[in-house]
Every structure is written in C-alpha cells, then in structure tokens.
mmCIF file as Biopython writes it, N, C-alpha, C and O atoms, coordinates in Angstrom:
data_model
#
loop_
_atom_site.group_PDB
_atom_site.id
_atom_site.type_symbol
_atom_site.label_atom_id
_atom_site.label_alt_id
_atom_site.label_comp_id
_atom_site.label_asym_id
_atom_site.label_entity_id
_atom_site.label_seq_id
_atom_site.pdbx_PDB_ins_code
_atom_site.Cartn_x
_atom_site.Cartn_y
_atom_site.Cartn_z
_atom_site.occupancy
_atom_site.B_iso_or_equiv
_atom_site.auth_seq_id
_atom_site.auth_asym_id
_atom_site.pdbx_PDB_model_num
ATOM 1   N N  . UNK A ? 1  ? -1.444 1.734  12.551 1.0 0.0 1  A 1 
ATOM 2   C CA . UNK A ? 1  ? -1.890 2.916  13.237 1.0 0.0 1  A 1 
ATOM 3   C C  . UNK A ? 1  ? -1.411 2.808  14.683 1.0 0.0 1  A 1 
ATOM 4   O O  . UNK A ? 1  ? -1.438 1.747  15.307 1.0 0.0 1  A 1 
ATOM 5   N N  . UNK A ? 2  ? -0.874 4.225  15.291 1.0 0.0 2  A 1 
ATOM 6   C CA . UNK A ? 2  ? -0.769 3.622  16.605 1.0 0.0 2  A 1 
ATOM 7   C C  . UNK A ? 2  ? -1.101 4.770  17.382 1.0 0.0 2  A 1 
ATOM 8   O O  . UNK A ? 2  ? -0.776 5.885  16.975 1.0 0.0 2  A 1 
ATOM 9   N N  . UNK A ? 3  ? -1.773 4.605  18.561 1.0 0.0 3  A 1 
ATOM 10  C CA . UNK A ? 3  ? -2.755 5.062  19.521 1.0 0.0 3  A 1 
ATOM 11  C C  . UNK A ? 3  ? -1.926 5.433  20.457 1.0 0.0 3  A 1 
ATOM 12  O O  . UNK A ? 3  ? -1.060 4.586  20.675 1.0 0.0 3  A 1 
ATOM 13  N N  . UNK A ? 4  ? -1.835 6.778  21.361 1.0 0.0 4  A 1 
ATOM 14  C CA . UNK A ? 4  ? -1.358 7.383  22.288 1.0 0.0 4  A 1 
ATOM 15  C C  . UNK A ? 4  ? -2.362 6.823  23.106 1.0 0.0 4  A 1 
ATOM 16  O O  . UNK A ? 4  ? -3.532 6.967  22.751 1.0 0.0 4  A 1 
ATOM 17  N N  . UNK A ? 5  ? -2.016 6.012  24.473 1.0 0.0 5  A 1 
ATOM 18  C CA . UNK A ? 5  ? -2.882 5.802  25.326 1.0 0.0 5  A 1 
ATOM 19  C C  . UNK A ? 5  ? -2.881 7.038  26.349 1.0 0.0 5  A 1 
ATOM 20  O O  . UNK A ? 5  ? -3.723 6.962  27.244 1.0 0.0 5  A 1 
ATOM 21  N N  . UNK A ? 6  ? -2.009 8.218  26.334 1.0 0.0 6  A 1 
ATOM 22  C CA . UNK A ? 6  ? -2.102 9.258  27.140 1.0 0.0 6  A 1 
ATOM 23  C C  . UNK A ? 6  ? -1.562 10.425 26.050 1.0 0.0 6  A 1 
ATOM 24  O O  . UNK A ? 6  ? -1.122 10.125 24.941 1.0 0.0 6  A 1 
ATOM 25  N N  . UNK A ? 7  ? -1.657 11.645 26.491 1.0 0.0 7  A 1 
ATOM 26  C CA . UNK A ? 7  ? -1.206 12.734 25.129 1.0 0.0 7  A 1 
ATOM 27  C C  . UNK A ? 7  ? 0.199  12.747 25.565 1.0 0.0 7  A 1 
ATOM 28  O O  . UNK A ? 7  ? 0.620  12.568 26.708 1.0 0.0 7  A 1 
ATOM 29  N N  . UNK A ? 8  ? 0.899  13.000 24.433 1.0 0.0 8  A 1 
ATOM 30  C CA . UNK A ? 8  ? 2.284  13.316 24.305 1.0 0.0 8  A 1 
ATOM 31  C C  . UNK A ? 8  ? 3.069  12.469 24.716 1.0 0.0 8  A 1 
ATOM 32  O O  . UNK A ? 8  ? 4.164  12.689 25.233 1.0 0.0 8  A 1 
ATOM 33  N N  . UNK A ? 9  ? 2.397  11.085 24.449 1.0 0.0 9  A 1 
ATOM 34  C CA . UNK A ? 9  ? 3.264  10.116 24.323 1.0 0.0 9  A 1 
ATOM 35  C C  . UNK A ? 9  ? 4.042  10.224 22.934 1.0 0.0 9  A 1 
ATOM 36  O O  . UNK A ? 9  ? 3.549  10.696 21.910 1.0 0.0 9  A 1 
ATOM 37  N N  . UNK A ? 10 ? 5.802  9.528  23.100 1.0 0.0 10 A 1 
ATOM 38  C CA . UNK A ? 10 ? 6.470  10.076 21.951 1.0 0.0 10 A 1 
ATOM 39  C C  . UNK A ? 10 ? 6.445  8.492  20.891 1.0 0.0 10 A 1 
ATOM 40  O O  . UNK A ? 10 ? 7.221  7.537  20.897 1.0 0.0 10 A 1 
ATOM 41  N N  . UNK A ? 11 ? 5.240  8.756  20.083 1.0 0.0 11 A 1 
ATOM 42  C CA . UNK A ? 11 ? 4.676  7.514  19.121 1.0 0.0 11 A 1 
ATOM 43  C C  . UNK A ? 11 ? 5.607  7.471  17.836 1.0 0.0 11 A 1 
ATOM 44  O O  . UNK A ? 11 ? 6.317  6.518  17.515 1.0 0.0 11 A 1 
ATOM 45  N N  . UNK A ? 12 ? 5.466  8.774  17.102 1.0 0.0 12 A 1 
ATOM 46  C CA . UNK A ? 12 ? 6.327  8.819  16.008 1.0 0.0 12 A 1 
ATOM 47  C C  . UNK A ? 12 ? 7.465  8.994  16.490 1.0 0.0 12 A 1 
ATOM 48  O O  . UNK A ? 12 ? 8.326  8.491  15.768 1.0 0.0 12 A 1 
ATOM 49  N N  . UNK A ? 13 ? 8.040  9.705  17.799 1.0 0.0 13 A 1 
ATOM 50  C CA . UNK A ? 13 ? 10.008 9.091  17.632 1.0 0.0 13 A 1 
ATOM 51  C C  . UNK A ? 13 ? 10.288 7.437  17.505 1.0 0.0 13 A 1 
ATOM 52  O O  . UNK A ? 13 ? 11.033 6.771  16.786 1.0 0.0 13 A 1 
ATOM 53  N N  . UNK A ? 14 ? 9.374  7.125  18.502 1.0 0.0 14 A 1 
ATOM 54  C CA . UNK A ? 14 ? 9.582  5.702  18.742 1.0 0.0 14 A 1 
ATOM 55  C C  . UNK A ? 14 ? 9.748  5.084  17.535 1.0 0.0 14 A 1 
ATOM 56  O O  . UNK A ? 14 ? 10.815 4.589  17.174 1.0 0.0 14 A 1 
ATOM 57  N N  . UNK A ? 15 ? 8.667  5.090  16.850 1.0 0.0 15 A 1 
ATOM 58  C CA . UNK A ? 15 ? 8.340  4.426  15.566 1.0 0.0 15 A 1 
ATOM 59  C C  . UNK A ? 15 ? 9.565  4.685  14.069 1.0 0.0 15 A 1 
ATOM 60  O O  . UNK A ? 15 ? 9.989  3.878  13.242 1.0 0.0 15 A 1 
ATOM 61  N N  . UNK A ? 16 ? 9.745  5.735  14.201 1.0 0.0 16 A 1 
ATOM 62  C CA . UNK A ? 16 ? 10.983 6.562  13.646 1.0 0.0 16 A 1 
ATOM 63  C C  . UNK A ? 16 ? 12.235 5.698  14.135 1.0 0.0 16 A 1 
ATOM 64  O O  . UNK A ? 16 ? 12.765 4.886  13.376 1.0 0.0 16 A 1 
ATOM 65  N N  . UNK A ? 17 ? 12.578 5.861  15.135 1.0 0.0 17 A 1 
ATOM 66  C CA . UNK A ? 17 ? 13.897 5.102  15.512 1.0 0.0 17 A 1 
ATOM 67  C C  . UNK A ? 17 ? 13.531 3.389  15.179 1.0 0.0 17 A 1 
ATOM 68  O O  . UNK A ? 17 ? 14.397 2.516  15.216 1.0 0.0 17 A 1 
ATOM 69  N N  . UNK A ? 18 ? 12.142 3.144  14.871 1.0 0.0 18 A 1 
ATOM 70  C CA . UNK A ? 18 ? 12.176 1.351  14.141 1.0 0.0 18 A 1 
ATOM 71  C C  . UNK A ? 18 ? 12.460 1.297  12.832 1.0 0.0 18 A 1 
ATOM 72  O O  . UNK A ? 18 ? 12.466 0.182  12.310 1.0 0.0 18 A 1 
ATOM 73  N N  . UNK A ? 19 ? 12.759 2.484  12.015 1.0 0.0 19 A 1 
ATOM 74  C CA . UNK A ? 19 ? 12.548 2.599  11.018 1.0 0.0 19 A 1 
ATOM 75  C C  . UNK A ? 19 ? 11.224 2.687  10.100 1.0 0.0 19 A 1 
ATOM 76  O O  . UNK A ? 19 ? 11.152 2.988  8.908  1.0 0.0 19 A 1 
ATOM 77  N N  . UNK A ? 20 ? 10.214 2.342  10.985 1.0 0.0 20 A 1 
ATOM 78  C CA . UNK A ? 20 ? 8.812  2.954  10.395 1.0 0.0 20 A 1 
ATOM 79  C C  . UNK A ? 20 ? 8.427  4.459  9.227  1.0 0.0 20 A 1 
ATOM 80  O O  . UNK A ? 20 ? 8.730  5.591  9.606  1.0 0.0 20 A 1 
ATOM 81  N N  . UNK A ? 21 ? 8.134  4.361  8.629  1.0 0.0 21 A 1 
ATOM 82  C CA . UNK A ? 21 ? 7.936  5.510  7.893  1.0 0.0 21 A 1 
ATOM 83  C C  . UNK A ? 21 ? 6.296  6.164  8.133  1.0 0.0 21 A 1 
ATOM 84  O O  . UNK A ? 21 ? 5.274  5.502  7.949  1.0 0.0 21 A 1 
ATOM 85  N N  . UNK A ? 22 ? 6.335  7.687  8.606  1.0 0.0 22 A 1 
ATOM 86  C CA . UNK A ? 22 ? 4.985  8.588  9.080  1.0 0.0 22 A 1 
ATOM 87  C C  . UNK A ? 22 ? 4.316  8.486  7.801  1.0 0.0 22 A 1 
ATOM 88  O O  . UNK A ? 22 ? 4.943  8.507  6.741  1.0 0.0 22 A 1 
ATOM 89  N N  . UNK A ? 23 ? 2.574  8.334  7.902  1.0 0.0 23 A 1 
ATOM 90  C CA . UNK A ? 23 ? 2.420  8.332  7.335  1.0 0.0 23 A 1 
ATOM 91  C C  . UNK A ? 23 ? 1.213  9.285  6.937  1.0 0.0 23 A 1 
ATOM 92  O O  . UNK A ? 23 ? 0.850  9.572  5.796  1.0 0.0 23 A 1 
ATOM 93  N N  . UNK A ? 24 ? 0.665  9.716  8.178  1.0 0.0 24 A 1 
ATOM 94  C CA . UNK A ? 24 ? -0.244 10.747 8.423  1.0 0.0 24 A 1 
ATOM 95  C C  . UNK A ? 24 ? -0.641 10.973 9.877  1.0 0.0 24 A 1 
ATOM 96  O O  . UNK A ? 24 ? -0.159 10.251 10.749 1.0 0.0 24 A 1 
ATOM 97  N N  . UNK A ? 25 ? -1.507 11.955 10.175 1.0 0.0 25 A 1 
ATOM 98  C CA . UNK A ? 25 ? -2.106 12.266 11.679 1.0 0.0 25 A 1 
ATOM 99  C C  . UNK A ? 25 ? -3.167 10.826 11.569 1.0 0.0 25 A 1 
ATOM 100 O O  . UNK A ? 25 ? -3.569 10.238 10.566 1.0 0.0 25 A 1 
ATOM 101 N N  . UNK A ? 26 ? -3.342 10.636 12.597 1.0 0.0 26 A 1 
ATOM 102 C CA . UNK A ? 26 ? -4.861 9.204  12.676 1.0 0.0 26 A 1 
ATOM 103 C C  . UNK A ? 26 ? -5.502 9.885  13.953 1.0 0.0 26 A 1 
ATOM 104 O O  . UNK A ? 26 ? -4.882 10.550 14.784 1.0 0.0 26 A 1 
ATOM 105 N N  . UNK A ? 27 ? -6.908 9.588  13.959 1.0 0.0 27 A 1 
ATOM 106 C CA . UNK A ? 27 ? -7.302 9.587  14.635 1.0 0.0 27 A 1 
ATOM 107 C C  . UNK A ? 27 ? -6.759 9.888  16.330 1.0 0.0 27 A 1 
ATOM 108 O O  . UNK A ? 27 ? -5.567 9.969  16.628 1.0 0.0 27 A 1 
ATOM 109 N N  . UNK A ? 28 ? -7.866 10.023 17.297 1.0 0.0 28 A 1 
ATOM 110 C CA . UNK A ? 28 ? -7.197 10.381 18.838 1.0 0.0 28 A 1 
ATOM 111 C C  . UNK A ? 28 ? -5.761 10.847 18.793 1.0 0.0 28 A 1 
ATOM 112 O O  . UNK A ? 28 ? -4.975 10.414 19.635 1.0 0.0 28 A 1 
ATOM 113 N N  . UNK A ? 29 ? -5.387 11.656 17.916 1.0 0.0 29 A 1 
ATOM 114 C CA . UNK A ? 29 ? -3.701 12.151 18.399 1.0 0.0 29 A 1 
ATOM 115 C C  . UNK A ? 29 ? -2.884 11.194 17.861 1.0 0.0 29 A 1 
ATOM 116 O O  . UNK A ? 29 ? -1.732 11.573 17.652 1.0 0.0 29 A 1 
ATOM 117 N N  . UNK A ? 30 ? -3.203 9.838  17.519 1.0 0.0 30 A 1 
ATOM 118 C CA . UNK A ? 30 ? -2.560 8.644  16.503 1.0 0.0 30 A 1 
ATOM 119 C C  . UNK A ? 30 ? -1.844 8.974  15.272 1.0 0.0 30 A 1 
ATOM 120 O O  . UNK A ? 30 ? -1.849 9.897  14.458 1.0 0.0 30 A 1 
ATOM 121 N N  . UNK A ? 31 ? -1.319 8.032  15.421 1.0 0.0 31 A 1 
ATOM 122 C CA . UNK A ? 31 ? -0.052 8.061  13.538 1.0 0.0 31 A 1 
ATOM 123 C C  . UNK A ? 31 ? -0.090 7.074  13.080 1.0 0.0 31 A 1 
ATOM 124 O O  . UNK A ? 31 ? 0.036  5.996  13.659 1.0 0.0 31 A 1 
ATOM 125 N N  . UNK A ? 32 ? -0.251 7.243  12.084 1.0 0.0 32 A 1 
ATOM 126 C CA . UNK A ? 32 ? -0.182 6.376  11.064 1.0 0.0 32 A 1 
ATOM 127 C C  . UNK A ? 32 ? 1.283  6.149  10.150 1.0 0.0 32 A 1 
ATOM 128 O O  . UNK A ? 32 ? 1.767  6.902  9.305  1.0 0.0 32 A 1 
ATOM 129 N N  . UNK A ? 33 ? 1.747  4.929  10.612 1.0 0.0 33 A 1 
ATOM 130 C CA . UNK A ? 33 ? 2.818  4.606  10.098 1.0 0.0 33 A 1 
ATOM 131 C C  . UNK A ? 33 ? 2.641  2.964  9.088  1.0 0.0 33 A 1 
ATOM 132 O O  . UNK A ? 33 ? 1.830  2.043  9.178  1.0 0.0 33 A 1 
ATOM 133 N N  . UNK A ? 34 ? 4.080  3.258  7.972  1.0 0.0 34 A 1 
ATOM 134 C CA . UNK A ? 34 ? 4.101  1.993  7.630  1.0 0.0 34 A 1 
ATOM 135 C C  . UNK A ? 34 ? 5.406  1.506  8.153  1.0 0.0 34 A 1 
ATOM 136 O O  . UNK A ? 34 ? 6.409  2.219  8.134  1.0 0.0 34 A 1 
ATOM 137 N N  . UNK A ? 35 ? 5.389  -0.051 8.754  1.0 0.0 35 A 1 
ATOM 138 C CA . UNK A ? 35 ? 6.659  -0.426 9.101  1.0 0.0 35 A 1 
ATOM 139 C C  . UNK A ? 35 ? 6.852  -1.864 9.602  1.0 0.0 35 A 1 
ATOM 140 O O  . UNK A ? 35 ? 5.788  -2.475 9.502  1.0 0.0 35 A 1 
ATOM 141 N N  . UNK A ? 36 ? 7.417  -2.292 9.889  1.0 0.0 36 A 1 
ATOM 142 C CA . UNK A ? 36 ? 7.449  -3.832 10.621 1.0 0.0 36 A 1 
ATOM 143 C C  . UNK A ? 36 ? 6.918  -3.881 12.114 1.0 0.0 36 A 1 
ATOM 144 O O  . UNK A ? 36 ? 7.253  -3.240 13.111 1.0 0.0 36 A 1 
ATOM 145 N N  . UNK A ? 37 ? 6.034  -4.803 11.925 1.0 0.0 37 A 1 
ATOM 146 C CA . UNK A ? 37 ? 5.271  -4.790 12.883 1.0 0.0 37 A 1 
ATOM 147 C C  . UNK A ? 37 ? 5.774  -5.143 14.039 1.0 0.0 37 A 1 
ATOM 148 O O  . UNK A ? 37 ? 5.220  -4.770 15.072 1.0 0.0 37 A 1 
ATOM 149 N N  . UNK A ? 38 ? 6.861  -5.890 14.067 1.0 0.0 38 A 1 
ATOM 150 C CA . UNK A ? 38 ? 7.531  -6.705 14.980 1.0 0.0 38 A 1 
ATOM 151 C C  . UNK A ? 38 ? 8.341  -6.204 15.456 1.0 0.0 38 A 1 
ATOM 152 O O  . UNK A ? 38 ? 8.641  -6.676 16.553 1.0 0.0 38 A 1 
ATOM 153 N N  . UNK A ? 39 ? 9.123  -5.065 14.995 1.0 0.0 39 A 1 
ATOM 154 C CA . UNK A ? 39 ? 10.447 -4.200 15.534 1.0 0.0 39 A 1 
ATOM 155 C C  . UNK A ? 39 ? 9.179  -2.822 16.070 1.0 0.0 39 A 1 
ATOM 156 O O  . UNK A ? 39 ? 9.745  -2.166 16.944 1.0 0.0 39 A 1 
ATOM 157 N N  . UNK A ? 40 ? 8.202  -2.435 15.893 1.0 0.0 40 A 1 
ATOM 158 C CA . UNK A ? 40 ? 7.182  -2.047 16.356 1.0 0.0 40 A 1 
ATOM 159 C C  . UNK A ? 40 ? 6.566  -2.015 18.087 1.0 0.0 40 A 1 
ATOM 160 O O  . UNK A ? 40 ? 6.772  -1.243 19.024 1.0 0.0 40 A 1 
ATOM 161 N N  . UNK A ? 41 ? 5.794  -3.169 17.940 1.0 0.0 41 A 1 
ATOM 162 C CA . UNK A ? 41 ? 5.021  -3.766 19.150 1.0 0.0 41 A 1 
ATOM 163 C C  . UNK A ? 41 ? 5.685  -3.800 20.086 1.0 0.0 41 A 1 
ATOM 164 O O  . UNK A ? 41 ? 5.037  -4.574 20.791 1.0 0.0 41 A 1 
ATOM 165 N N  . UNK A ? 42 ? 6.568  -3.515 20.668 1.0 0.0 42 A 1 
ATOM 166 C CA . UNK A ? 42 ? 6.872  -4.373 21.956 1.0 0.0 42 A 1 
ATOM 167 C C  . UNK A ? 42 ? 7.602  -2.669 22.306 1.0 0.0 42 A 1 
ATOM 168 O O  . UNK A ? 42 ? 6.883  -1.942 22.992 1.0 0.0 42 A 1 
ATOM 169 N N  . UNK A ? 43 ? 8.447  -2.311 22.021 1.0 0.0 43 A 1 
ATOM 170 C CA . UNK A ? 43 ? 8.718  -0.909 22.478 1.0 0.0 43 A 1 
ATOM 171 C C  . UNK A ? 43 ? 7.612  0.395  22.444 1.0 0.0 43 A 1 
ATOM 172 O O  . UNK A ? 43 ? 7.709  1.451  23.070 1.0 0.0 43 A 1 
ATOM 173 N N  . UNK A ? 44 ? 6.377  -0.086 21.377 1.0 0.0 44 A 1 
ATOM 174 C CA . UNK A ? 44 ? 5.506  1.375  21.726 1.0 0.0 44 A 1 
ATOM 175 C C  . UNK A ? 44 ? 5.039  1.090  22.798 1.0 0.0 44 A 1 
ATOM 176 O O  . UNK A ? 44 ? 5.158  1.720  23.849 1.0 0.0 44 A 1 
ATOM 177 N N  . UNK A ? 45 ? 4.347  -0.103 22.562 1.0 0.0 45 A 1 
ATOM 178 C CA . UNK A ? 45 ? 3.663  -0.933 23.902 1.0 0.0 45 A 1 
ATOM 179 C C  . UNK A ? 45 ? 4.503  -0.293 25.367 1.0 0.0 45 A 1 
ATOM 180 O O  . UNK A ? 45 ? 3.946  0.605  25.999 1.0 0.0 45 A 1 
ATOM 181 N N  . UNK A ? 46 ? 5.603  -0.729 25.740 1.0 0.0 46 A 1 
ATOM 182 C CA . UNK A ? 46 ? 6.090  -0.023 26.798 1.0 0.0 46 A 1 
ATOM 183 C C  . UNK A ? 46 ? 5.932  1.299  27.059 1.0 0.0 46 A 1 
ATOM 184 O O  . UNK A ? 46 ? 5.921  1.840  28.164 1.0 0.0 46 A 1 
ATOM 185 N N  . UNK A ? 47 ? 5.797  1.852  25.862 1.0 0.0 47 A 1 
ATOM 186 C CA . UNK A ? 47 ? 5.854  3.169  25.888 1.0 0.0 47 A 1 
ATOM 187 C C  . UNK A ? 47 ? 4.614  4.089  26.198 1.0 0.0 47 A 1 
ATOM 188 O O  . UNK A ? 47 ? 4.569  5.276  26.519 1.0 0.0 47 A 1 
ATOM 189 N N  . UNK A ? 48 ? 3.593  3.126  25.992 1.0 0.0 48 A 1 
ATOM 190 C CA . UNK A ? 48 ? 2.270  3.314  26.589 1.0 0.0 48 A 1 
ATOM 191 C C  . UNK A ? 48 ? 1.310  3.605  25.129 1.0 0.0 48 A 1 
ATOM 192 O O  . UNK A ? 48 ? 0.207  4.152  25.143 1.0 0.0 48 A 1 
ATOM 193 N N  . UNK A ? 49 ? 2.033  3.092  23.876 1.0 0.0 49 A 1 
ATOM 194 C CA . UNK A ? 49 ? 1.336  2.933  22.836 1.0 0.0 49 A 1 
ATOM 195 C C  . UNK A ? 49 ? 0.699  1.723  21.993 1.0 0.0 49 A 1 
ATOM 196 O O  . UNK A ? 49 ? 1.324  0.696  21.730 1.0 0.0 49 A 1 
ATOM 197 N N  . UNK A ? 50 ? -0.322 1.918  21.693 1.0 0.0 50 A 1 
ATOM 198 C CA . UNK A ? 50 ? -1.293 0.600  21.196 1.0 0.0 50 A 1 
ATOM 199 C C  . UNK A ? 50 ? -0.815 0.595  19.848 1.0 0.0 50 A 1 
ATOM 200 O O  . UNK A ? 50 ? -1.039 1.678  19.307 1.0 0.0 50 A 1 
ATOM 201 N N  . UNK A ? 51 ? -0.073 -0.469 18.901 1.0 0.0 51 A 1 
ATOM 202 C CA . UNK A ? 51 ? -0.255 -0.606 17.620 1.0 0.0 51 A 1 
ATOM 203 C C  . UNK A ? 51 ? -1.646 -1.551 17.502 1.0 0.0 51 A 1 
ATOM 204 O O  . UNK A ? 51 ? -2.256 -2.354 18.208 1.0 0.0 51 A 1 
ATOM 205 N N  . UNK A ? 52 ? -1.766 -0.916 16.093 1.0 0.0 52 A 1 
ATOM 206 C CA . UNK A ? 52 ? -3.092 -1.607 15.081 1.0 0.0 52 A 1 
ATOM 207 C C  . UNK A ? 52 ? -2.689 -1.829 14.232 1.0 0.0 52 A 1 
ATOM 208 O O  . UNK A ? 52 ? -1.484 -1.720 14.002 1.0 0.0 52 A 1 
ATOM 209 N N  . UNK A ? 53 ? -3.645 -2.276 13.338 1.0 0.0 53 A 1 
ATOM 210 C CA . UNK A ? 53 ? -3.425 -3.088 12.205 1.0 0.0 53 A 1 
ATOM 211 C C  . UNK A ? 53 ? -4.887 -2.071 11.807 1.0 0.0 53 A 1 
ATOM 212 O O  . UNK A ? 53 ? -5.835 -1.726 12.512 1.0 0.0 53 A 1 
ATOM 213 N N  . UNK A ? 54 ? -4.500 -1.757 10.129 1.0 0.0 54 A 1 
ATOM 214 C CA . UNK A ? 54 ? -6.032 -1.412 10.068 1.0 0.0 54 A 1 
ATOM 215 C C  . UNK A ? 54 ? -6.017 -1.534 8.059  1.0 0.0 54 A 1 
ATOM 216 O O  . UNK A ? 54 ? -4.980 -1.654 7.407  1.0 0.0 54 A 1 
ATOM 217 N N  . UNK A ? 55 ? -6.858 -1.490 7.701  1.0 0.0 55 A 1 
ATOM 218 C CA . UNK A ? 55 ? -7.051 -1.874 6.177  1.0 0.0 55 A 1 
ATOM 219 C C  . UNK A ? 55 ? -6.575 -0.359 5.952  1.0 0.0 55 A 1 
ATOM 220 O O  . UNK A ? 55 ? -6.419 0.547  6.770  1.0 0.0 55 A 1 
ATOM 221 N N  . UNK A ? 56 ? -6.370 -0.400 4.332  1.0 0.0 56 A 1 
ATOM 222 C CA . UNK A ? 56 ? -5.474 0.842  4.174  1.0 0.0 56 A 1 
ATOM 223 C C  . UNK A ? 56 ? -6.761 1.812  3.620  1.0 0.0 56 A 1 
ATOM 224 O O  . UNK A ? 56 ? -6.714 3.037  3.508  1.0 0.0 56 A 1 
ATOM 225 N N  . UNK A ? 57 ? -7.648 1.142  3.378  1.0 0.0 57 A 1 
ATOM 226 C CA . UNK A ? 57 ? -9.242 1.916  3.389  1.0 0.0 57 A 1 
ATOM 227 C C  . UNK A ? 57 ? -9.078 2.732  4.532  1.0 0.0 57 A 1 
ATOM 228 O O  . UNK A ? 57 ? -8.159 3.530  4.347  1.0 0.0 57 A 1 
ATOM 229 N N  . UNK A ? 58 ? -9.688 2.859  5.800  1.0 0.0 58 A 1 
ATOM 230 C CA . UNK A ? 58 ? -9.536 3.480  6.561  1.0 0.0 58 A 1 
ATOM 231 C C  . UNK A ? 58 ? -8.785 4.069  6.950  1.0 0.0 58 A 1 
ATOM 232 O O  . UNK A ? 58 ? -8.986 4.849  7.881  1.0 0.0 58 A 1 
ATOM 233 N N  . UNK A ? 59 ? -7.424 3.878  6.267  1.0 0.0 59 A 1 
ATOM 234 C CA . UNK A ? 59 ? -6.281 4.763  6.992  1.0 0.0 59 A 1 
ATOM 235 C C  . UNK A ? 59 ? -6.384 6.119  5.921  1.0 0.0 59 A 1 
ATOM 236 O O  . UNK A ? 59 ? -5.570 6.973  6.271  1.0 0.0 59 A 1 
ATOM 237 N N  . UNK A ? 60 ? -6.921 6.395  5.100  1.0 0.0 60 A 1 
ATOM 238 C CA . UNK A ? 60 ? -7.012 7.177  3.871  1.0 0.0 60 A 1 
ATOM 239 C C  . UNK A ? 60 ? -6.245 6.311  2.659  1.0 0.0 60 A 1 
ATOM 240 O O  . UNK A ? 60 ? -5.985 7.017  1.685  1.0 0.0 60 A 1 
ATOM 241 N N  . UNK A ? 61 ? -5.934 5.242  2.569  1.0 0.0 61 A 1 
ATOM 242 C CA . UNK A ? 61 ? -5.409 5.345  1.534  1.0 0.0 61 A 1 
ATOM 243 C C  . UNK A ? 61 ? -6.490 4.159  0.541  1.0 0.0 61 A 1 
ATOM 244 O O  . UNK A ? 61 ? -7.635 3.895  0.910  1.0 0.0 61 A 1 
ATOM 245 N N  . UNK A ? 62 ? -5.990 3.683  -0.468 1.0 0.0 62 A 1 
ATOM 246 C CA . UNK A ? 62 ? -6.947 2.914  -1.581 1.0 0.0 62 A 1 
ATOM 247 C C  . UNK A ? 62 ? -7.052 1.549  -1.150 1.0 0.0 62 A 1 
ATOM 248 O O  . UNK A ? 62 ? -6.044 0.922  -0.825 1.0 0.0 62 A 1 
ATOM 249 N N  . UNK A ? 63 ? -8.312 0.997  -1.121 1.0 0.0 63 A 1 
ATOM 250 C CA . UNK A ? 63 ? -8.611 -0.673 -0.735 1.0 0.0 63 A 1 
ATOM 251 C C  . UNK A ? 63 ? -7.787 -1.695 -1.686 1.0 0.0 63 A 1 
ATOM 252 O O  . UNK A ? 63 ? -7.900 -2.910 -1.529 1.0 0.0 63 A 1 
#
C-alpha cells in the first residue's frame, strides 16, 4: 500500500515506472499496488510517499 504524504503526490506513476502493478484505490488517497518492494522504497520515499506492507485481508483481497 502506499500513502501520499501530501495530495497529488504522483504514487501510481512512480510505482508504474517500477513495474508495480495497480491494484486498487486504498485508503487516504493511497494505492494499492503489487510489486517489489525494493525497486519500490527508496524512490516513493523521495517522492514524499510511505510504502507499507499490509496483509492482503485488509487490502480487500482473501487471507
């Protein structure tokens, strides 16, 4: 999941250009993506975005 720490931060291009795949709206303006966490973190982060980690329960999908 990853968290806009301000609005219209650009979360899904970012995540998109890691090759991440969208996976729904999340919470606070958040997206929910699946993708490597590691080609991830370090460019949303700059970007002023928080990745999470979250069980796929909560993300809508099956435990």
């Amino acid at each position: 999941m990853l968290i806009p720490l301000r609005p219209g931060l650009p979360a899904a291009r970012i995540a998109l250009a890691a090759d991440a795949r969208l996976l729904a709206a999340g919470p606070g303006g958040g997206v929910i993506v699946r993708g490597d966490r590691d080609a991830l973190f370090w460019p949303l982060l700059r970007a002023g975005v928080l990745t999470m980690a979250a069980p796929a329960a909560l993300c809508g999908g099956r435990a």
